[in-house]
N, C-alpha and C positions, 0 to 999 in steps of 0.2 A: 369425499367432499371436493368438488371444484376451486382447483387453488386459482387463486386472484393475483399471483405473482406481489404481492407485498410480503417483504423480508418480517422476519418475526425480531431477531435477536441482532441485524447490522442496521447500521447507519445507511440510511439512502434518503431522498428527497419526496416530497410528498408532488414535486411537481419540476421540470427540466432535467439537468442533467449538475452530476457531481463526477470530480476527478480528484486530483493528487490532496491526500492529506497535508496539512498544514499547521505549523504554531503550537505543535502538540506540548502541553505542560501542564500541573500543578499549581495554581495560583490564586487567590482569596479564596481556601477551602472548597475547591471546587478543580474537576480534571475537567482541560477544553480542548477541545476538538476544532479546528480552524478547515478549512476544504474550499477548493477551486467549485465554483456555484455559476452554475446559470440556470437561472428561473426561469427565464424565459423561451426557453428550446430543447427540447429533450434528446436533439441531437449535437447539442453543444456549439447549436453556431453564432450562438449572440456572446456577447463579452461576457469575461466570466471578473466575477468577483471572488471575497469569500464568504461562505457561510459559514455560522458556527452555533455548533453546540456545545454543551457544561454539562456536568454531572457530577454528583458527591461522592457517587459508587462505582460507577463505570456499570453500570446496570439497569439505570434510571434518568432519561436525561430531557433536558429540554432545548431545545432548535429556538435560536434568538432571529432566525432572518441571516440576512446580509449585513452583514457589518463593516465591509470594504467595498466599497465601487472604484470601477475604472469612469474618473470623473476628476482630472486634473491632463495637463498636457504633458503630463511624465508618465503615467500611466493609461492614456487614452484609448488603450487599445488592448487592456486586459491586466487584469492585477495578477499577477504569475504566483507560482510557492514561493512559498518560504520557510520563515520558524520563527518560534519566540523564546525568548527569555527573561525569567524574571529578578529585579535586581531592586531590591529594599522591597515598596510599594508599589512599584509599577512593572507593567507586560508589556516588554518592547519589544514589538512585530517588524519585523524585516521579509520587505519580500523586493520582486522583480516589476518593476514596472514596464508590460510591453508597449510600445509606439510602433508602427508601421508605417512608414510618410507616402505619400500618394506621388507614384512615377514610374520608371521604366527600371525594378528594381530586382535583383535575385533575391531579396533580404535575408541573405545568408554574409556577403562581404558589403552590402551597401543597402541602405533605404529602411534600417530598425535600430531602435535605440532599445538597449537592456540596463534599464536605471537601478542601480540597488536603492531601494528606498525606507526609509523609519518612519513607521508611528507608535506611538503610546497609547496606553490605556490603565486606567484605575479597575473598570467593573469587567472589560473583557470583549463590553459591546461597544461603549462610545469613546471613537478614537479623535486621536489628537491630529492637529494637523501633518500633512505629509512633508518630509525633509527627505533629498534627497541626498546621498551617502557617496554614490562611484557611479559616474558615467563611462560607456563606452570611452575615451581618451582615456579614465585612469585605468585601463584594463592593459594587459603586457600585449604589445604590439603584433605578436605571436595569435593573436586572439583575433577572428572574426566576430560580430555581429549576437555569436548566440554563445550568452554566458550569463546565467539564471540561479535560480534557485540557493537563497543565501541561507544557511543552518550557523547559526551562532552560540557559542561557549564560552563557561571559565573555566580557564584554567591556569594552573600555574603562576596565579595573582596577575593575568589579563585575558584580553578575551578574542578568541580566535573564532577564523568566517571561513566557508568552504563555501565557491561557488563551483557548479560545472559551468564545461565550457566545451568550445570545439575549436581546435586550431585552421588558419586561413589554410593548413594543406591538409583539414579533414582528418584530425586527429584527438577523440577525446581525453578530456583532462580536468583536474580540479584543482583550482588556484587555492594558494591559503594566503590569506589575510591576518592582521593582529592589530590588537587599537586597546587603549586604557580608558576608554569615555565610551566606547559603546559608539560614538559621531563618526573619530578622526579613523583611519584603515591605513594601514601600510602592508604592502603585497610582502611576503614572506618567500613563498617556492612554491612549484611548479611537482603535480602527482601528475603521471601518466604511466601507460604500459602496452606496448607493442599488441598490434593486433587487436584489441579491444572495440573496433566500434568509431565511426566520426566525432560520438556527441556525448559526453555522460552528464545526465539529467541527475536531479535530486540527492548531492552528496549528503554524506552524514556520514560521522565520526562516533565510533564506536569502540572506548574503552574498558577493559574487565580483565583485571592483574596485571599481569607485565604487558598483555597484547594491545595493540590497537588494529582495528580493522575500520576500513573505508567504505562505507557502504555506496553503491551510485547505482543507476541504471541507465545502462551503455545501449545508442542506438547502430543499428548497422553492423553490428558485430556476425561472422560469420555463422552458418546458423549445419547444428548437425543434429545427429539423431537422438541424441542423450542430451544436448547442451547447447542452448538458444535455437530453442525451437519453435519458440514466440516470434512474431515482427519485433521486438526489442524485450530486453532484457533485465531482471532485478539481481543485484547479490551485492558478496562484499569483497575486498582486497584485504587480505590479510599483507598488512604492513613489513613484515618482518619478514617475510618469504616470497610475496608478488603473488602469490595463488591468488585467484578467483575464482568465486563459489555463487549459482546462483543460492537465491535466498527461497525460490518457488519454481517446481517444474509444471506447475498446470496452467491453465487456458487464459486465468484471469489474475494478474498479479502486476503489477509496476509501483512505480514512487514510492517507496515506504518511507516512515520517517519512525525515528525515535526519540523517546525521554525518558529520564527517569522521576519514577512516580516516589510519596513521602518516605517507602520505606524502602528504597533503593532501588527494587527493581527499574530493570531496562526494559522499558515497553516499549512494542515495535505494531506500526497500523502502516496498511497499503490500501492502496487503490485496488477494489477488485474488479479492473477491466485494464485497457490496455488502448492505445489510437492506435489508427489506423488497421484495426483488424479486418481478416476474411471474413468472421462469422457476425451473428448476430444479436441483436437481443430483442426481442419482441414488446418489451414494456414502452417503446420507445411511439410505438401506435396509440398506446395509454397513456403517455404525457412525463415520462420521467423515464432514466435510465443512470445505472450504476450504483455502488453503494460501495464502503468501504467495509474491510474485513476485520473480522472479529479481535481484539489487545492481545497480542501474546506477547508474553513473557522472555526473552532473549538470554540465554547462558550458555556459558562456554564447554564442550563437549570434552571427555577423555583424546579424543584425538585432536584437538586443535581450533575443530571448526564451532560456526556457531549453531544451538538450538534453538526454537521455536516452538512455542506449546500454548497454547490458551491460556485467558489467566485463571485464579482459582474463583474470581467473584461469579464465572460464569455457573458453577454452582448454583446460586443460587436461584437460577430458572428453572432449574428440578423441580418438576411436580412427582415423579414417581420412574422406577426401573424396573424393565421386561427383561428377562433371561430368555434370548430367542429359541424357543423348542426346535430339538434336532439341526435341519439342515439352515432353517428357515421359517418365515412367519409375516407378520403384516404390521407397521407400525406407521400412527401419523405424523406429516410432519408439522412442525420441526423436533427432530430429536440430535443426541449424541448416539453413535454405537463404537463402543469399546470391542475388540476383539484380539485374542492371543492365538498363532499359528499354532498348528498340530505337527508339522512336519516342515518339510525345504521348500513347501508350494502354496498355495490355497488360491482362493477365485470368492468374489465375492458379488452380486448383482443386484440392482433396485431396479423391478418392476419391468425386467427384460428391456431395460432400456441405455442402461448405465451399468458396466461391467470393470472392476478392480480387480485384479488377476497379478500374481509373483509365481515366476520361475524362472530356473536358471540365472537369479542374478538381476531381473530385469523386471520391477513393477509398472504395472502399463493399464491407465486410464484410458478406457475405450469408448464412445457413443454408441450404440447398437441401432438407436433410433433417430434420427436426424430431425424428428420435430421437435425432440428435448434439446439436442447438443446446438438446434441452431445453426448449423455450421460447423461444428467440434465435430472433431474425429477421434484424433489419439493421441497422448504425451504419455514420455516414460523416465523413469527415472532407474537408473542402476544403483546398488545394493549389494554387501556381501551376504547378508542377509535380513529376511525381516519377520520378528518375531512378535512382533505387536503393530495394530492398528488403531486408529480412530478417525471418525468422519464426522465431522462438525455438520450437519446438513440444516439447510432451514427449506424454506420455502420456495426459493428459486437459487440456491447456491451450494457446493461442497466444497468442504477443506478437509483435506486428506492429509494426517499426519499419522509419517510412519519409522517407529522407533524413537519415539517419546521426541521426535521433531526433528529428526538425522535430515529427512528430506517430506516436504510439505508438495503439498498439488491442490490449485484452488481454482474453481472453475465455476460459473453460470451455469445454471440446469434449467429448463421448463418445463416441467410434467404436468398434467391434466389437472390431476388430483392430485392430494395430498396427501392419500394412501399408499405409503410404499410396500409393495412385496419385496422381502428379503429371502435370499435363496443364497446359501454359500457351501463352498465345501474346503475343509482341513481347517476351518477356524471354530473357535469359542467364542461368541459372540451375546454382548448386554447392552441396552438400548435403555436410555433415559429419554422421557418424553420432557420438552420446555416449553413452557412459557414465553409467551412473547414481554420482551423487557417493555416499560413503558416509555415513551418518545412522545411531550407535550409540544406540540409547535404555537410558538410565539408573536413568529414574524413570517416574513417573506423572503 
């Protein structure tokens, strides 16, 4: 069958362009989904607001439109990420209001204002008016122009703010903040770390037991063969030791954010694309591009680091499991395939086009064909070993998670059709075919 490039099982837009997740929470019985939205351009050159979606299951949801515009003179010029949080009855959204003033401007040290700003809401769509929180002057002087993206929490009986930022000598970092009213802020200290990158975008704080880890994504970071291999970068800092780990080694991955959902789990969603890329994505002819990646699940590993797995609601798109005969076989998409290694090596391939191959230490996501990859070539991820696989695939995407989420690879695909041939050798391989979840749109 002739795929049509529409996502079966992620979040994307029926028309422009979507980016960094947003607002993600739990709130009047319903899980929402908040996202950087422009309707208008599906290469994302019109101001971006957000759009949002709700859902009771994370499997079934409905798209309300635009629920934020940039349409105030603090936010003129694009409503940026942010987060929410909820406190008694109400969803208090915090994000970045950009302004760019018109001049002879670098707008890195001069000519952009980055507003933290509040609104409120009861149902989730219709907001309260905008209050502005921290301008550029309450920001430490240490700070140029670009310092975004506000994630807010309680804790420890008050509530703490992480913004990124980028210092005037081109040094990422993330401020923290504290305030008892959710309005008033008072700057607290200063996270950074050598060699990291000008700019870390999209902090989030990430507690489970004694640890806490920083999540950001750091731009400009030096780039090698195993580690920032993208134009910019996702993971976390673990706190306690300074290591950094990205969070995703494939083509398509930036901004994640987290929450935790009613029965504790730490849910983690990204952006599955990335600015400023070499490659491409062809939907964009068709009038929309990008979509956000599938809820997984975040928990802390025997060694330290974090994992990442799907959640288990995806389940329920199961319509039925193939046992792939012998080496190989033919399945449409969208499916999951589950697979266990035979040996120190295996290779795995869709449709002579897209080739997933481990040895020596070294799994490596290949393009064979360039009218699928777009542009994609190759990412790798190192391993002492790996004995289990799974490939989340839909319709134009893969997520690659290997060793029950040790290291993840998620990448844009475009294949013809939606018949994939599977060919592999040194795996056990079982293929669940899915259903596409249902996504009612509302609004615009």
């Amino acid at each position: 069958m002739k795929n049509d490039f529409r996502q079966a099982f992620h979040l994307e837009p029926l028309n422009g362009w979507i980016n960094d997740p947003n607002g993600l929470c739990w709130f009047n019985g319903r899980y929402h989904v908040y996202c950087q939205y422009s309707p208008g351009s599906a290469d994302g050159s019109s101001k971006r607001g957000w759009g949002h979606f709700q859902s009771r299951d994370l499997t079934s949801w409905e798209f309300t439109g635009t629920v934020l515009f940039a349409d105030t003179p603090d936010d003129a010029d694009g409503v940026f990420s942010g987060s929410g949080i909820v406190k008694d009855d109400t969803l208090y959204l915090f994000y970045t209001g950009n302004v760019e003033h018109e001049g002879d401007y670098d707008y890195t040290t001069a000519g952009r204002e980055a507003n933290t700003i509040l609104v409120t809401t009861k149902d989730g769509v219709t907001m309260s008016e905008k209050k502005v929180l921290l301008r550029n002057s309450d920001y430490p002087d240490y700070c140029c122009c670009h310092v975004r993206d506000p994630k807010v929490w309680e804790q420890d009986g008050k509530f703490l703010m992480v913004l990124g930022a980028r210092t005037v000598d081109d040094k990422g970092c993330v401020l923290f903040y504290s305030s008892h009213d959710l309005e008033n802020w008072e700057f607290d200290k200063k996270v950074s770390k050598a060699d990291l990158g000008y700019m870390w975008e999209c902090p989030d704080l990430i507690r489970t037991g004694a640890s806490e880890f920083l999540s950001i994504s750091p731009q400009g970071a030096a780039h090698g063969q195993y580690q920032f291999q993208n134009v910019y970068s996702s993971g976390y800092l673990a706190l306690n030791t300074g290591i950094y780990t990205e969070w995703d080694c494939g083509f398509d991955f930036y901004a994640p954010q987290t929450f935790t959902a009613p029965d504790k789990r730490r849910i983690i969603i990204g952006w599955m694309g990335i600015g400023d890329i070499p490659y491409y994505n062809p939907t964009v002819k068709l009038g929309w591009q990008h979509c956000l990646t599938v809820p997984c699940e975040v928990t802390l590993g025997d060694d330290g680091k974090l994992r990442r797995n799907p959640i288990t609601e995806l389940e329920r798109l199961v319509t039925d499991r193939t046992a792939l005969v012998g080496a190989g076989g033919e399945i449409e998409l969208p499916f999951d395939l589950s697979a266990s290694a035979e040996g120190e090596s295996f290779e795995l391939n869709f449709s002579d086009a897209v080739q997933m191959k481990f040895e020596s230490g070294v799994f490596t996501l290949r393009f064979l064909d360039d009218a699928v990859g777009c542009g994609r070539n190759a990412r790798r991820a190192r391993l002492d070993r790996c004995s289990r696989l799974r490939v989340l695939a839909d319709k134009t995407s893969l997520e690659i998670f290997l060793n029950d989420g040790e290291k993840v690879l998620s990448t844009r695909f475009y294949p013809d059709s939606t018949v994939v041939r599977i060919s592999s050798r040194g795996l056990h391989c079982e293929a669940a075919r899915l259903r596409a979840m249902e996504v009612e749109h509302l609004g615009k």
